[in-house]
Every structure is written in C-alpha cells, then in structure tokens.
C-alpha positions in Angstrom: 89.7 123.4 104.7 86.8 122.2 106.5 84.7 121.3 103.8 87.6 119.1 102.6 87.6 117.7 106.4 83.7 117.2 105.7 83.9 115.6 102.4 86.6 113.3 103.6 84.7 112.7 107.0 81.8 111.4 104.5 83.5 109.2 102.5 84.4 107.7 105.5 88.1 108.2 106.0 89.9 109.4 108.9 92.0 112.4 108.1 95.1 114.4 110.7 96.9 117.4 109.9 100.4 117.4 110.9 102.9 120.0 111.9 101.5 123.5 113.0 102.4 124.6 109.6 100.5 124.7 107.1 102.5 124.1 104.0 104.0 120.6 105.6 100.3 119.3 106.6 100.2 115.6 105.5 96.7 113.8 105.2 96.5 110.5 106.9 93.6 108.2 105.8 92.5 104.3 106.5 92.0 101.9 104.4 89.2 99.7 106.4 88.8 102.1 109.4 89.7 99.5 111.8 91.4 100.1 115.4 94.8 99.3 114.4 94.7 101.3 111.5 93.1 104.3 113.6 95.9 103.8 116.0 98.5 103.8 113.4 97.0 107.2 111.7 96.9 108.8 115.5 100.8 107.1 116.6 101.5 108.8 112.8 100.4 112.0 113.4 101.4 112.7 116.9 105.0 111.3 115.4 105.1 114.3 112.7 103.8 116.8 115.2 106.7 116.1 117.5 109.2 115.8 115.2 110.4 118.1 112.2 110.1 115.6 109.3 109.2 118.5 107.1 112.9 117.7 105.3 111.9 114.2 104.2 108.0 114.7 103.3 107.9 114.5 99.3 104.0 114.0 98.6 101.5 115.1 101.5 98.6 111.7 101.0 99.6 108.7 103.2 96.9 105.9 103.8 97.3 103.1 106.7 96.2 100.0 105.2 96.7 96.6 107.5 96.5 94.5 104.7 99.3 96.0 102.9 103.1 96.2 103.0 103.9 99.5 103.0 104.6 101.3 99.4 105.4 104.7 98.1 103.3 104.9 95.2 100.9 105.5 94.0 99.9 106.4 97.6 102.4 106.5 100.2 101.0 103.5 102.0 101.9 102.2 105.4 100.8 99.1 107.7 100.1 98.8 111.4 102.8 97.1 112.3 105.0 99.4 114.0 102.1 100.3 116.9 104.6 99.3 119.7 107.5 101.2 117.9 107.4 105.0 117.1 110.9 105.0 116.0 110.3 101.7 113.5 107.1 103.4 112.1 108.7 106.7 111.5 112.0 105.4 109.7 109.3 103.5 107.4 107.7 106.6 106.8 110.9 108.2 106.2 111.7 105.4 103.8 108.4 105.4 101.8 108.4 109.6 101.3 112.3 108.8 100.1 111.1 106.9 97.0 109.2 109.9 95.7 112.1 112.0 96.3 114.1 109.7 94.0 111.1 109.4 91.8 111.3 112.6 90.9 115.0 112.4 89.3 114.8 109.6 87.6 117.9 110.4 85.6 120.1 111.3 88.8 119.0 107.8 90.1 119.7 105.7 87.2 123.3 107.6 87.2 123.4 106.4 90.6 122.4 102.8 90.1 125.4 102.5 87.7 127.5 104.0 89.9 126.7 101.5 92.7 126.5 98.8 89.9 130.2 98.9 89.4 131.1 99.0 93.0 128.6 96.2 93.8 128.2 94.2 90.9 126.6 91.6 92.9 123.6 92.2 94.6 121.2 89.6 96.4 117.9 89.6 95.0 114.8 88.4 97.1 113.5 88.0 100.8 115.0 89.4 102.7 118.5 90.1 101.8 117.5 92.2 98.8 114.6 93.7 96.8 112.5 91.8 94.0 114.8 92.4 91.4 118.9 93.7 91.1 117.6 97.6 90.1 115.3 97.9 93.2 118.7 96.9 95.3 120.7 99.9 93.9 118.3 102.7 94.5 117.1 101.1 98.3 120.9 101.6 99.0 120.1 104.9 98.2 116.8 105.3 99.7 118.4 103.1 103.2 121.5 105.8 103.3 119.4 108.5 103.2 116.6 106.8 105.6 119.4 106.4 108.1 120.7 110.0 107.7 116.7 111.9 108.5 116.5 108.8 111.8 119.8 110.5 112.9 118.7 114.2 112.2 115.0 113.3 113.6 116.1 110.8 116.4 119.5 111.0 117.4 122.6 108.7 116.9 121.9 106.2 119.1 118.0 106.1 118.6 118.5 105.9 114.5 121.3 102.7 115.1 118.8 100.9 116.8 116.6 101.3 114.0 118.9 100.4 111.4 120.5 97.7 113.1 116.6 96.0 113.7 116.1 96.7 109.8 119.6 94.4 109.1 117.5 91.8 110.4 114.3 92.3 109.5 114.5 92.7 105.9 116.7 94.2 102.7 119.3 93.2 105.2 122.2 92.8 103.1 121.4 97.0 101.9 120.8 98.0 105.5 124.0 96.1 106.1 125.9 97.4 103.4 125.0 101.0 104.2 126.1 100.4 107.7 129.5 98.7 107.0 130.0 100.9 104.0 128.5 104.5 104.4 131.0 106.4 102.4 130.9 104.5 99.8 127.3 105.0 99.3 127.4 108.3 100.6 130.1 109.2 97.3 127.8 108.3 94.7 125.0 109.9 96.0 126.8 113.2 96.6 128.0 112.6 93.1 124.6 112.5 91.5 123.1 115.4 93.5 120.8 113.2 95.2 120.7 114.7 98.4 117.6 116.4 99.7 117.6 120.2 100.1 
C-alpha cells in the first residue's frame, strides 16, 4: 500500500482511503490539484468515513475534476460544486457509483427501460427536465429511485427529501419529480428486474 501511496504521491495526485475497512477503501484523486478540488477530495472522504456507503460503492477510483460535470464512467468523476453541501455532494456520489451498478446488468436494465417505457411513454428530453436523449431518462429513473433510497438509509428521511426536493429543481427534474410523486411505480419495475442492490 504505501508504495502505491508513493507512486500516486509522484505522479502528483492526491489520494484518501475511506472507511476503516479495507475492502470498501475508495481512491480519491484531482484532476488539477487546485484548492477546491483538494477540498472536495477531503469533504469526500471525511463524508465516507462517517457514513456507511459501503452498500452503494460499485468501483473504488473517483477523481474531483472542477472542470467537469460529474460522470460515472470511465472514472467516477465528480466536481466541486457541492463544498457548502455534504448532503448534495454525497447523493451525487451516490448517483454516479449507481450507474456502474446498472452498468453491470445491462440486460436487467434494458428490461427495465421497457418496462418504464410503457408506463411513461413520454419522456422530456434535455436541460433540465430530462437527460440527453429518451433511453438515459428511463434508467436515471432508476438510478434517482435508488439514489433516493441509499440518502434515506445514509441520511435519514427528512435529510434525503431535502436533497431530492433541491434535485427537482436543479436538474433531471421531471425524473426526480416523477420518482417523488410516483415511487411505487418505479419501485415495481425495478423490483421486477432484480435491480436492487444487495
């Protein structure tokens, strides 16, 4: 381990381990070593050391990158945004680790898109009701269901409505809506289609 801390040191990236357990540490790199980013990679990691996000980590590399909007893959990226918000940067998190759950069953989530295509044939596409095209609407319903259920297990009920409610306005707001005003509905097909994490 510490020659991977030295190696990483030298290529000039600033690395955390979270949890106190071993087999849930997550890396947590910069992409420009600037403050914010720094303070994002620090707020990050003291966020997974006090909470128990073990449930909802799916690949262990996440890189803070200012510049960016934040991504699940290749690399889980997130920005520095959320500095003055541990419970917005967390649900992100939460969000961006959820597409690499769902990445990884492909074939459960297409099943699952045509599920929710038949109950919501019609789906906003676009800034910032909906996702860049129809298909990335049906599995952020998914991925916004299940990001609401780890805010509740990691934050509480009131804590994770907050969050949810700010994302209804921020953006994908007619998903984070939807999920909201119709939760079982969601919550059916993805029960359905076995996509709930273990």
């Amino acid at each position: 381990m510490l020659f991977i801390i030295q190696r990483l040191a030298l290529a000039g990236l600033l690395l955390f381990c979270q949890s106190s357990r071993a087999d849930h540490a997550i890396s947590i790199s910069t992409a420009h070593k600037s403050a914010r980013e720094q303070q994002a990679a620090a707020q990050l990691d003291r966020l997974l050391r006090s909470h128990d996000a073990s449930r909802w980590a799916f690949t262990r590399t996440v890189v803070i990158n200012e510049d960016d909007i934040p991504h699940s893959h290749p690399i889980l990226t997130l920005h520095a945004r959320h500095l003055d918000d541990d419970n917005l940067l967390l649900s992100t998190y939460v969000h961006e680790q959820l597409h690499w759950f769902l990445s990884a069953r492909e074939k459960q989530m297409n099943a699952a898109a045509a599920a929710l295509r038949a109950i919501y044939p019609r789906v906003p596409v676009g800034f910032p009701e909906g996702s860049a095209d129809e298909d990335g609407n049906y599995e952020h319903l998914v991925v916004a269901y299940l990001e609401h259920q780890a805010i509740r297990s990691l934050l509480g009920e009131s804590k994770a409505q907050q969050v949810i409610q700010f994302w209804t306005t921020d953006h994908y707001t007619w998903i984070y809506k939807t999920v909201l005003r119709e939760p079982e509905k969601v919550a059916a097909v993805i029960k359905a289609h076995g996509l709930l994490p273990p």
